[in-house]
C-alpha positions as CSV (number, residue, x, y, z in Angstrom):
1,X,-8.9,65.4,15.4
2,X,-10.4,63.0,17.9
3,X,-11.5,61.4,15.1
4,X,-9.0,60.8,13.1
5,X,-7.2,59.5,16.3
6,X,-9.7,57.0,16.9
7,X,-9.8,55.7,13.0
8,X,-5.8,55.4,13.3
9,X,-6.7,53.1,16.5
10,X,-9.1,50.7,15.0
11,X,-6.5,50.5,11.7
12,X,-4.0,49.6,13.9
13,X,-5.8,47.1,16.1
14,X,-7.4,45.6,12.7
15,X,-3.8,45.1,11.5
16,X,-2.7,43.4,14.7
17,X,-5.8,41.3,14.4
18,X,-5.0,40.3,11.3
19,X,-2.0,39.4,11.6
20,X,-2.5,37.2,14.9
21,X,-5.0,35.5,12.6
22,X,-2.5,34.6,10.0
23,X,-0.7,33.5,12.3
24,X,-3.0,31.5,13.9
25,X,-4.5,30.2,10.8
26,X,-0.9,29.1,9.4
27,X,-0.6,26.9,11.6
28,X,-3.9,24.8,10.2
29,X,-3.4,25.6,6.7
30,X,-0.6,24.4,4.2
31,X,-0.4,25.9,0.3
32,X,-1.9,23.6,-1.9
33,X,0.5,23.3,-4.8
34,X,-1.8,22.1,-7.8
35,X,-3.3,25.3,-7.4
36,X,-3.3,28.6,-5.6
37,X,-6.0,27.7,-2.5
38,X,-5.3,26.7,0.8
39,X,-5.8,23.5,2.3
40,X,-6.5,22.2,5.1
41,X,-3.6,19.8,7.1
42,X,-3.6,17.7,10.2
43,X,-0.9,18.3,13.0
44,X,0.8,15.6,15.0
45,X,0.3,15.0,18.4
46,X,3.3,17.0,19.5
47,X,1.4,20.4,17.8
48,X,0.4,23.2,19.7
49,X,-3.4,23.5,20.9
50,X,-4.3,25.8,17.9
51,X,-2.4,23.0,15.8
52,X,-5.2,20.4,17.3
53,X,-8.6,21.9,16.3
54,X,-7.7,20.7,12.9
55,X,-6.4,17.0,13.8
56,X,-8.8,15.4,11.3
57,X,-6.9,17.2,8.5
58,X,-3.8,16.8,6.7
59,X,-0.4,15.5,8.6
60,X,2.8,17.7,8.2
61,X,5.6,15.8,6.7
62,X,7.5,13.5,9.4
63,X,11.5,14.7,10.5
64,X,13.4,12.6,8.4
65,X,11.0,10.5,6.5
66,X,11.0,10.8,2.8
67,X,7.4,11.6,1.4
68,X,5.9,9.5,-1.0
69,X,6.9,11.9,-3.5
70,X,10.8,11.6,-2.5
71,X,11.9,7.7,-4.8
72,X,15.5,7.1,-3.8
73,X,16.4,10.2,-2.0
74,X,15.2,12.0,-5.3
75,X,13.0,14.6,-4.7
76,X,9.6,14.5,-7.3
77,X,7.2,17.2,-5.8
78,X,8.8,20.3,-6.7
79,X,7.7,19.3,-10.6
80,X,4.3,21.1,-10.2
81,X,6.2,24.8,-11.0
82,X,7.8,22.6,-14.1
83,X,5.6,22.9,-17.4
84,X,5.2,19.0,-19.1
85,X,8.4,19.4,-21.6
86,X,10.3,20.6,-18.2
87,X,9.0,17.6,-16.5
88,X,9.9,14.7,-19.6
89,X,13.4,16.4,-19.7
90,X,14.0,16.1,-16.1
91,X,12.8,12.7,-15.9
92,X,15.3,11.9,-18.6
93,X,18.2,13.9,-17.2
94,X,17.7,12.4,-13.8
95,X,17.0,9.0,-14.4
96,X,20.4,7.4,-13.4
97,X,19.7,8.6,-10.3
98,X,16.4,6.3,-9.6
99,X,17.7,3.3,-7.9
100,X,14.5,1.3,-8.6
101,X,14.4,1.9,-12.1
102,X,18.1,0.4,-12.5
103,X,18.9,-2.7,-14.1
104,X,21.9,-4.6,-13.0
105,X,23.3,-7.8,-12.0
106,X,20.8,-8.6,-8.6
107,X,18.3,-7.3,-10.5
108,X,19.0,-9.4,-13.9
109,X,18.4,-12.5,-10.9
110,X,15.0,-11.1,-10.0
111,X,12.7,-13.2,-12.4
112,X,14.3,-17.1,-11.4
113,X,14.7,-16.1,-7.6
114,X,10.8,-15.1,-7.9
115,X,10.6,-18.7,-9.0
116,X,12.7,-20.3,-7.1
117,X,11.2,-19.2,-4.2
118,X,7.9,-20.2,-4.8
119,X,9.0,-24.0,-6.6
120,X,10.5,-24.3,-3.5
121,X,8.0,-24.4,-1.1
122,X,5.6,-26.1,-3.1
123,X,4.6,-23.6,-5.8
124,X,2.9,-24.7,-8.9
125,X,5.3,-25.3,-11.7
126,X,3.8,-22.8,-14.4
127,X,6.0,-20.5,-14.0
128,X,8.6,-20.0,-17.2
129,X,12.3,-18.8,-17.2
130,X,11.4,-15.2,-16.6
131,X,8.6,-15.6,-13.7
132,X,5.9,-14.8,-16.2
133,X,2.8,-16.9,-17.4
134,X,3.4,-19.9,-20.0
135,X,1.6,-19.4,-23.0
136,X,-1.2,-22.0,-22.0
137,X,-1.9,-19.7,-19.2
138,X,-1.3,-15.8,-20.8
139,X,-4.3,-16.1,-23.1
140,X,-6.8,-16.8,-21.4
141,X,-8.9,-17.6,-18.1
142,X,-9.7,-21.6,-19.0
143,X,-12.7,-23.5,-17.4
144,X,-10.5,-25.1,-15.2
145,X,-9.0,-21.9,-13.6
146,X,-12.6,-20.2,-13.3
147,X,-13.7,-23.4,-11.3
148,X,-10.1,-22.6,-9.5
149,X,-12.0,-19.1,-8.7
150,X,-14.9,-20.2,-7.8
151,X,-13.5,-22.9,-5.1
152,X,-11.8,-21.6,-2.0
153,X,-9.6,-24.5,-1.9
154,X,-8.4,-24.3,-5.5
155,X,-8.1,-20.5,-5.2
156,X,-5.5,-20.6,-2.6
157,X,-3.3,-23.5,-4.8
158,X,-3.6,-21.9,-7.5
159,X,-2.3,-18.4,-5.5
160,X,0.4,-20.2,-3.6
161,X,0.7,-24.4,-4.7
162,X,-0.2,-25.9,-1.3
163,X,-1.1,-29.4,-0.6
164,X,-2.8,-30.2,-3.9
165,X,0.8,-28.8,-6.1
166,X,2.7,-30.7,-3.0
167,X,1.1,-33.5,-3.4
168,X,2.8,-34.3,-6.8
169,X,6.0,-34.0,-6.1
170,X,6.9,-36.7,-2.9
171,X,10.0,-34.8,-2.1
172,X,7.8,-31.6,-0.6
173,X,6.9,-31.9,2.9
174,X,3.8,-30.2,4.2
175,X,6.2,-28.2,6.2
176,X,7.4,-26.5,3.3
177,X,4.0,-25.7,1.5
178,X,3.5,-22.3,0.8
179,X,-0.1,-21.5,1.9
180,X,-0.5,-18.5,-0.3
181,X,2.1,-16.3,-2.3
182,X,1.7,-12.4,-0.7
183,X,3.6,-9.5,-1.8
184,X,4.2,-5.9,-0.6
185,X,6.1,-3.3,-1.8
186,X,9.1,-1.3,-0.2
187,X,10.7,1.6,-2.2
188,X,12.3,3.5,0.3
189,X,15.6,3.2,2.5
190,X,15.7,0.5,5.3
191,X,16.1,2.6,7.9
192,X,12.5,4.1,7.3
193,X,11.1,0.4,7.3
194,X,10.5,0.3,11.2
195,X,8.8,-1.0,13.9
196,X,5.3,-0.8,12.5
197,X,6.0,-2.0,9.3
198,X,7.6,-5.2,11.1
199,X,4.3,-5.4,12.7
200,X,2.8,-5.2,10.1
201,X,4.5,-8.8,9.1
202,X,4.2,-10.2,12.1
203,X,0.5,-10.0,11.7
204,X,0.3,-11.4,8.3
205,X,2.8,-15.0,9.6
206,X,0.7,-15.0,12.7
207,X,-2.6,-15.3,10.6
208,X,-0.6,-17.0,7.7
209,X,2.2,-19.7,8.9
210,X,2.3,-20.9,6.1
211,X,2.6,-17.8,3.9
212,X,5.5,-16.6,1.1
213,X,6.0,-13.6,1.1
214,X,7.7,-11.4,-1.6
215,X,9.2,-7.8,-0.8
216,X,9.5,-5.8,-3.8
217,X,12.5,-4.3,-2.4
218,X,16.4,-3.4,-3.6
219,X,16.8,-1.6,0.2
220,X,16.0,-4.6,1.6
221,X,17.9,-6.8,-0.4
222,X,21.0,-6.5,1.4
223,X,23.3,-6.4,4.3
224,X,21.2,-4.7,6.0
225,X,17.5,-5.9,5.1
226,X,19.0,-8.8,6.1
227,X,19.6,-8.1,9.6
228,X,15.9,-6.5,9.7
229,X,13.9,-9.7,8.1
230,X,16.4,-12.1,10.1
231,X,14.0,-12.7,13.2
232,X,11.4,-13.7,10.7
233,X,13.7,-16.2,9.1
234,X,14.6,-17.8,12.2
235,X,11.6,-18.6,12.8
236,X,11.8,-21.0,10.0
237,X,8.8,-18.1,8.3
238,X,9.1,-17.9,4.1
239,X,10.3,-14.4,2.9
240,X,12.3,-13.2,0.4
241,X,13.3,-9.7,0.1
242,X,14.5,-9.4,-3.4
243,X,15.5,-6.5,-5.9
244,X,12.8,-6.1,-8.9
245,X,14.0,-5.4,-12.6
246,X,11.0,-3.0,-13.9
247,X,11.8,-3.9,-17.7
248,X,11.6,-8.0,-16.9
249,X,8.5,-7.6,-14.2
250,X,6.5,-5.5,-16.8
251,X,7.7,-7.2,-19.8
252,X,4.7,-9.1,-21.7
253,X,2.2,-6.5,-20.6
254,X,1.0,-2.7,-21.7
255,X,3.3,-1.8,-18.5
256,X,6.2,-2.1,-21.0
257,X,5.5,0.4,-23.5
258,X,4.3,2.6,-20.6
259,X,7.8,1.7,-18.9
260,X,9.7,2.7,-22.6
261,X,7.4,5.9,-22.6
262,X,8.5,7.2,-19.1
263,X,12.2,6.2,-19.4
264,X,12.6,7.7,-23.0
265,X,10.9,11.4,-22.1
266,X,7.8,10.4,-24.1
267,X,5.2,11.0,-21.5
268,X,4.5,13.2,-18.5
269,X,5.5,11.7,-15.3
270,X,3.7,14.5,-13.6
271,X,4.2,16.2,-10.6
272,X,2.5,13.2,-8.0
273,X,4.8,10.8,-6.3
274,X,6.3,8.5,-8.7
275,X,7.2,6.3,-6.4
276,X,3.4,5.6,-5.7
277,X,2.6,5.4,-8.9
278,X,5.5,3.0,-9.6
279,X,4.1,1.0,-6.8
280,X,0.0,1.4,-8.6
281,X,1.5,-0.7,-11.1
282,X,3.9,-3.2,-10.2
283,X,1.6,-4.7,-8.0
284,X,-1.0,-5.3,-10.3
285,X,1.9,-6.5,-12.8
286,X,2.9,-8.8,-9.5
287,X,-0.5,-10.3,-9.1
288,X,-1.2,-10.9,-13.1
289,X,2.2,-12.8,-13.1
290,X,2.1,-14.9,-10.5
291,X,-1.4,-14.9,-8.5
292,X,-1.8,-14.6,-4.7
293,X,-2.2,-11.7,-2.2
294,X,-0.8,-7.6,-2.1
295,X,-0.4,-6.3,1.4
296,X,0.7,-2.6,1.1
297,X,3.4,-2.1,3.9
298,X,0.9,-0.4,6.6
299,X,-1.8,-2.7,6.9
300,X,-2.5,-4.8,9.9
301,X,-3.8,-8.5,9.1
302,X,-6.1,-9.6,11.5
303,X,-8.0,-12.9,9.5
304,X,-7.1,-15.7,7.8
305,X,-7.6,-15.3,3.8
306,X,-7.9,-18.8,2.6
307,X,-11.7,-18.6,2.3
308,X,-11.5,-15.8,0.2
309,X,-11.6,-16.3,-4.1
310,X,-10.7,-13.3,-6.3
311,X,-11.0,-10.1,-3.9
312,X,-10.6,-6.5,-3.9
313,X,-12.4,-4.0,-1.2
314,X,-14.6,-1.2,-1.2
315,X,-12.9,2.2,0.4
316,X,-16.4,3.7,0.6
317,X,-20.2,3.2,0.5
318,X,-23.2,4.9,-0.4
319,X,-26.5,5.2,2.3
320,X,-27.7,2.0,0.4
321,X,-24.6,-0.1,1.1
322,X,-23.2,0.4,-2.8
323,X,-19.6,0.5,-3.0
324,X,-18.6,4.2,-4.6
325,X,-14.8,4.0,-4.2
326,X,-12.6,1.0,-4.4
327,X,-8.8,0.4,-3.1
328,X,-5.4,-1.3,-4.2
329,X,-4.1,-1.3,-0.7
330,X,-5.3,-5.1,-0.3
331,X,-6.1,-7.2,-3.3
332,X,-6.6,-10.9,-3.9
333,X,-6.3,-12.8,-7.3
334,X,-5.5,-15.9,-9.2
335,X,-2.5,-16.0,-11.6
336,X,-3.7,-14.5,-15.5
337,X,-6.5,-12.5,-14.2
338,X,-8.3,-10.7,-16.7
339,X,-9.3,-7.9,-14.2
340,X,-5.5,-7.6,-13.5
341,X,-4.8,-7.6,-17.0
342,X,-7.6,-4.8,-17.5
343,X,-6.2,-3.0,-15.1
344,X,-2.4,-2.6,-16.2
345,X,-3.9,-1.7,-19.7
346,X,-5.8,1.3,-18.1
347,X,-3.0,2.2,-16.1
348,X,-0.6,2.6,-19.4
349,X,-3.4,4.0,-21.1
350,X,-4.7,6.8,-19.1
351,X,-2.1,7.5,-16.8
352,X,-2.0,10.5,-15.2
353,X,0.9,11.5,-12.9
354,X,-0.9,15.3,-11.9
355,X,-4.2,13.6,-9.9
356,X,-3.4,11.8,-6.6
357,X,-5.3,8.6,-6.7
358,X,-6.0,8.5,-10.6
359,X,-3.8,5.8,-11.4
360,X,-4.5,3.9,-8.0
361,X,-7.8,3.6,-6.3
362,X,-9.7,5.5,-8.8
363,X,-8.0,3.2,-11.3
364,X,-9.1,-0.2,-10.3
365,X,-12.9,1.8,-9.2
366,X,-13.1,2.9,-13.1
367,X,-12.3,-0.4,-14.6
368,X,-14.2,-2.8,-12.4
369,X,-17.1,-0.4,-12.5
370,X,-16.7,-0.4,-17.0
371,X,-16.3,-4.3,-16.6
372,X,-19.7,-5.6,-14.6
373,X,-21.5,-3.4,-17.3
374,X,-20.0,-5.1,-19.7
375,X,-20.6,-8.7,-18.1
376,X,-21.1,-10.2,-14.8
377,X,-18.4,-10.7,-12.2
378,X,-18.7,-14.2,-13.0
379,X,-16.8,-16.7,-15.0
380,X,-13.4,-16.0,-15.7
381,X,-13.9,-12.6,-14.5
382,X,-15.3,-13.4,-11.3
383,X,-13.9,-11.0,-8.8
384,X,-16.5,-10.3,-5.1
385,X,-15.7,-6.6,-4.5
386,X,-16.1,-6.8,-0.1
387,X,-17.7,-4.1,1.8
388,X,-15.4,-1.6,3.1
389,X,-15.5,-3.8,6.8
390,X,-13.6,-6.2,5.5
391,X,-10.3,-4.4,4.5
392,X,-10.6,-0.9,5.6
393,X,-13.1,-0.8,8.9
394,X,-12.3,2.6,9.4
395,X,-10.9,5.7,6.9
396,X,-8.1,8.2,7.4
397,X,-10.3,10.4,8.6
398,X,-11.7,8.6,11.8
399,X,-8.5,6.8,12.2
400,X,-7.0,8.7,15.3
401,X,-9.9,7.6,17.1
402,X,-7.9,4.5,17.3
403,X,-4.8,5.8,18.5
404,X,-6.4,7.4,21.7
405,X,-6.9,6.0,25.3
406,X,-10.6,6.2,26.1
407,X,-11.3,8.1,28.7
408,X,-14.7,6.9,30.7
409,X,-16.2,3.8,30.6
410,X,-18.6,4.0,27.7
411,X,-15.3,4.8,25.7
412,X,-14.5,1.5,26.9
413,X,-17.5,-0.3,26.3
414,X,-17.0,1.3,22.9
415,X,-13.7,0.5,22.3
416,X,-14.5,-3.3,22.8
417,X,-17.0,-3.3,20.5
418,X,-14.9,-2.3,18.0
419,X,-12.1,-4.4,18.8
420,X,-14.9,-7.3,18.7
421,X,-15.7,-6.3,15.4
422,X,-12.4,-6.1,13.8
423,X,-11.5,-9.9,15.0
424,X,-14.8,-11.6,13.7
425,X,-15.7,-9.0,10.5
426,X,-12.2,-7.7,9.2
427,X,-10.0,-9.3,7.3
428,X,-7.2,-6.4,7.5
429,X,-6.7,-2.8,9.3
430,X,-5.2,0.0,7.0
431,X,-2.8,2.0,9.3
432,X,-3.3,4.9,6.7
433,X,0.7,5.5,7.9
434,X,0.8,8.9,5.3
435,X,-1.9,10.2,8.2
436,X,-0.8,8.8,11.2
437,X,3.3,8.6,11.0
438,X,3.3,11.2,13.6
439,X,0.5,9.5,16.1
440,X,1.6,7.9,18.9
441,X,-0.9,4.6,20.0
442,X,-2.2,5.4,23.4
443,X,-2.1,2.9,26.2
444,X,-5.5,1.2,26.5
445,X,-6.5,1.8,22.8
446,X,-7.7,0.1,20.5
447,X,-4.6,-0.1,18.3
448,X,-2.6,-0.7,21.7
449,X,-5.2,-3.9,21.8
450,X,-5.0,-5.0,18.3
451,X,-0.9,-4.8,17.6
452,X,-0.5,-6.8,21.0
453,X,-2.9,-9.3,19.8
454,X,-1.5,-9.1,16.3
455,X,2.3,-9.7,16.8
456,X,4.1,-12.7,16.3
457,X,7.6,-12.3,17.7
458,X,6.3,-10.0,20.6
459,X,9.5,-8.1,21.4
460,X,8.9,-5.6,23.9
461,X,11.2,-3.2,22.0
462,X,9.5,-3.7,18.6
463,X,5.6,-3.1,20.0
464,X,7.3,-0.1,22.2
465,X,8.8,1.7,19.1
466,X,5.8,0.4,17.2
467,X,3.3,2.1,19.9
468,X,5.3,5.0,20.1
469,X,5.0,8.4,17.9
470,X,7.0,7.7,14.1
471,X,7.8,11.3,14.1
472,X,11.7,10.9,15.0
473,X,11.9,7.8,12.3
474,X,15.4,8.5,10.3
């Protein structure tokens, strides 16, 4: 009997056990939905202690910030219960509810405001009616553009015009050159575009005066954009926040018939945000068109990029120093790039909407890597792919070490060093904002050091929201 008692004991301890472990263990894990496991998540700094042991991992979604699966309000991650037909039928059914994908009259404009933006600051005058290539320029890479390449002082007139496009026409004014032609991407609503993503600008006219900068944006082309981008405009800084037309922006290029495809229920839009993949593609559609630099929305630029030719940067190295892993988070290229051109073809050929980074990073990692064994980097292909240093000094993984305080002096002495780093070796920071929304920058650290240094218009109330935890963003 005594026995029995004692058996009925340890079952009912064991079950206690076990379920203060689930609970426990809850708290670190998330369901993975492309498949029955568990994975892994990082907390925000606001978690409970059990929450912290696994800060390196996944972030929980942020209060009132749609996730990169979310494109207008429209939810896309719930797809992965859907089988494919499910998925092409709901894309169809669904599609007048996609903002971006809408074509209307401030759309229609997009192509000759493109153009008139850059004309007017002293862009080069090959752009046709519809802010593509001319046909001189769409077949191929000539001798003269591959000497363009080649030349840091060509490359950036032939990303942005600049004093040698200025120079024949005597009505432009070196005041109104346009340095180099950047764009960045912003999909979602204007109220999620905040302090850090202002920064984020402020660090690119600080480095760039001269810059023009185009935000792929239909939020921010508006009322209220406007009053957002304002302080940037009064300080005399070249921006233009203006609606894209998908159909005209891919139109001329493979992106088309993947465009037709998508819209028409023709091909699997999977069950991965479409809204990033939307964003994979128009920016390598942006650069082919009309040249210059893309800045994705959470990257800090620290250096100047006129010294740089055709660019794109390594995410990850091997022991040896060999790039494994490429990203499309910060790219550089002339106008007609064949890379660029290789790369929208891949994208509309081999898309994939069910593996997270298939159509982005590992995208532009696949086709550089088939191209140099095909033929150098050279010629009208030349492209230098930069060590990871240069564009992304640090990976999600390690990046919360820059959101804390140190906390004894050889943190500090550390903490310079880095910062030291950065500002002779790095060209650009990646925020990874999908990991660190929810982190709040720690007085002292090395962030703190770096967006202080970084702003431009330096208002208290911007670098304090910008500092501060982007949990409570609506």
């Amino acid at each position: 009997m005594q026995r029995k008692v004692e058996m009925r004991r340890s079952l009912f301890l064991g079950m206690v056990a076990g379920a203060i472990a689930f609970l426990c263990m809850r708290s670190l894990f998330a369901f993975n939905t492309e498949g029955s496991v568990f994975i892994l998540r990082r907390p925000g700094p606001s978690d409970s202690a059990m929450d912290q042991l696994g800060y390196y991992l996944w972030p929980r979604r942020s209060e009132g910030f749609q996730e990169e699966g979310d494109l207008d309000g429209v939810p896309l991650t719930g797809l992965f219960n859907f089988t494919v037909k499910q998925r092409r039928e709901w894309m169809v059914l669904n599609l007048a509810k996609f903002q971006i994908l809408q074509s209307d009259t401030k759309s229609a404009a997009f192509p000759k405001r493109v153009e008139n933006f850059f004309q007017g600051f002293g862009a080069q005058d090959d752009l046709d009616g519809d802010g593509a290539l001319n046909e001189e320029m769409s077949d191929s890479t000539t001798e003269q553009q591959q000497d363009q390449e080649t030349d840091p002082e060509t490359t950036m007139h032939a990303d942005g015009g600049g004093a040698a496009a200025a120079a024949g026409n005597g009505t432009r004014t070196p005041e109104y050159e346009c340095e180099i032609r950047v764009f960045t991407i912003w999909i979602w609503p204007v109220s999620q575009f905040g302090p850090r993503e202002q920064l984020s600008l402020e660090s690119l006219f600080k480095t760039h005066p001269m810059a023009c900068l185009v935000i792929l944006s239909r939020s921010l082309d508006g009322e209220e954009g406007e009053q957002v981008l304002q302080p940037f405009l009064d300080q005399g800084l070249k921006l233009l926040a203006v609606t894209p037309d998908i159909p005209l922006l891919f139109q001329g290029t493979p992106a088309a018939g993947w465009y037709e495809k998508l819209i028409k229920g023709m091909l699997d839009p999977g069950h991965i945000s479409l809204s990033k993949n939307l964003s994979n593609l128009m920016r390598l559609v942006a650069l082919f068109k009309y040249g210059g630099v893309y800045l994705d929305s959470d990257v800090v630029v620290l250096r100047n990029f006129s010294s740089l030719g055709n660019v794109i940067g390594s995410q990850q190295s091997d022991a040896h120093g060999n790039w494994t892993v490429l990203n499309n988070a910060v790219m550089k290229f002339a106008r007609g790039h064949p890379l660029m051109a290789e790369c929208i073809s891949e994208f509309a050929h081999t898309f994939d909407g069910n593996r997270w980074g298939h159509n982005g990073p590992y995208l532009v990692t696949r086709v550089v890597k088939r191209v140099r064994k095909r033929f150098p980097l050279l010629g009208p292909w030349q492209c230098d792919v930069l060590p990871p240093l240069a564009f992304y000094p640090v990976d999600w993984i390690h990046i919360r070490s820059y959101f804390l305080a140190p906390r004894s002096h050889s943190d500090k002495l550390r903490h310079l060093a880095t910062i030291h780093q950065l500002q002779t070796n790095s060209y650009t920071l990646h925020l990874w904002n999908k990991e660190t929304r929810g982190f709040a920058v720690q007085n002292g650290s090395i962030l703190d050091t770096i967006f202080r240094d970084r702003c431009l218009l330096c208002e208290e109330t911007t670098l304090s929201a910008a500092l501060a935890s982007q949990e409570s963003k609506t």
